[in-house]
N, C-alpha and C positions, 0 to 999 in steps of 0.2 A: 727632387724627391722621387723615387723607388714607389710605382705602386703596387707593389710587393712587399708584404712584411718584414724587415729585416731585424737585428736584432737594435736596442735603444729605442725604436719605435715606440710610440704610444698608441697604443690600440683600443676600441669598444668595439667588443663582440659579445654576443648573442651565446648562448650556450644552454643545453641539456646536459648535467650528467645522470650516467644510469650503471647501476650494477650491471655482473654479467646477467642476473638472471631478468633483466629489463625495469626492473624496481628505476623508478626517480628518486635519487636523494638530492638533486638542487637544480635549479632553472630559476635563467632572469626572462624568460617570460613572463609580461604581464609586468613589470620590472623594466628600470634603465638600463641598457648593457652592461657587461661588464668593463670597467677601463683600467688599464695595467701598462707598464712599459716593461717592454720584455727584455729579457735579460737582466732586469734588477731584483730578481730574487724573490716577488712577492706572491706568484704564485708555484705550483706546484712544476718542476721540470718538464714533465711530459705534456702539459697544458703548452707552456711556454714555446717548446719545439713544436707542438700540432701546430699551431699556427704562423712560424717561421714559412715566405714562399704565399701564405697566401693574401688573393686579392680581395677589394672591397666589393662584399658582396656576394663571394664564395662561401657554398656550402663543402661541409664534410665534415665524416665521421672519425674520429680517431681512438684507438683504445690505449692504455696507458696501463705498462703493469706495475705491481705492487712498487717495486722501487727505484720510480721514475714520477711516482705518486705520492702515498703516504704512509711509506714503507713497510716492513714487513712487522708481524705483532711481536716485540719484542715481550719476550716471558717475563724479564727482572720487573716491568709495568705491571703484571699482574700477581695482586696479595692478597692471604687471609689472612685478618687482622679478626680479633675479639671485638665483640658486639659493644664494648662497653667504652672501646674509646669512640663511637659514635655518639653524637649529640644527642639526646636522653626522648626528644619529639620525633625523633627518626624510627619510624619502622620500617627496615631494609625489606622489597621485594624486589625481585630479579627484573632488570630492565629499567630498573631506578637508576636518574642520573645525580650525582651528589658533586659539588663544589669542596675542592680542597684549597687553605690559604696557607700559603707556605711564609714565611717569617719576611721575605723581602716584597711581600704584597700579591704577588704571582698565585693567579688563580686557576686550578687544573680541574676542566673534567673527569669526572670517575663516574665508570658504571658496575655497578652490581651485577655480578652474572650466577654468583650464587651466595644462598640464604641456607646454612646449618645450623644446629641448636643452640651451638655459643658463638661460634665467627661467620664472617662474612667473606666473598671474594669477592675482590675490588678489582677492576680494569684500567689504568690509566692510559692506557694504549687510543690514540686516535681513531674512531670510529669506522673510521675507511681505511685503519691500516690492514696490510694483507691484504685486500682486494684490489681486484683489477679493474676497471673503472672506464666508458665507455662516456666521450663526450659530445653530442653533436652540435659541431660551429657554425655560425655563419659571422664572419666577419662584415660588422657595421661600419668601420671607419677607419683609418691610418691619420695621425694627425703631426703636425709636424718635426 
């Protein structure tokens, strides 16, 4: 065994991520690592390759742009729809995150980003997409 990252490996590592402008949107600090085997797809590319090469117990920072992450904001994701095919308890205000159930069970975030007199605009774009996204590693483990 490689104590060095390779790819198939199962890894727990430690992580900060942060926007550019140093915002935290997740940390498993305080939290169990994270465990993944890399190269199976389950996390985001540029995640995946930060830690190819590294050892147990290495720190570093790696930044990851929009599409090596979670890509870019696609515009067909973002709609205004009339107010009325909203559930009738909903009063839409900007920054509101709303649950859509699509016919095969598949449940999508959507966030509101604007509120006019009769429609709404809706986001279904992934919250970090288009940004570029800073994460600081330290690798806990390589297992076999």
């Amino acid at each position: 065994m490689s104590n060095k990252v390779e790819l198939d490996n199962t890894v727990k590592v430690h992580y900060t991520g942060k926007l550019t402008d140093g915002t935290i949107f997740d940390s498993s600090k305080n939290r169990d690592p994270l465990e993944f085997k890399v190269g199976a797809g389950q996390m985001i590319k540029g995640f995946e390759k930060g830690v190819l090469g590294m050892e147990v117990d290495e720190t570093k920072t790696i930044t990851i742009e929009p599409e090596d992450a979670y890509g870019p904001v696609q515009q067909e994701l973002i709609q205004e729809i009339d107010k009325s095919r909203l559930p009738k308890e909903i009063d839409p205000v900007v920054g509101m995150d709303l649950v859509s159930k699509h016919q095969n069970g598949y449940e999508q975030l959507i966030k509101v980003i604007e509120v006019k007199e009769n429609t709404v605009v809706l986001d279904a774009n992934h919250a970090l997409a288009g940004k570029t996204l800073t994460f600081e590693l330290e690798l806990v483990n390589i297992a076999e």
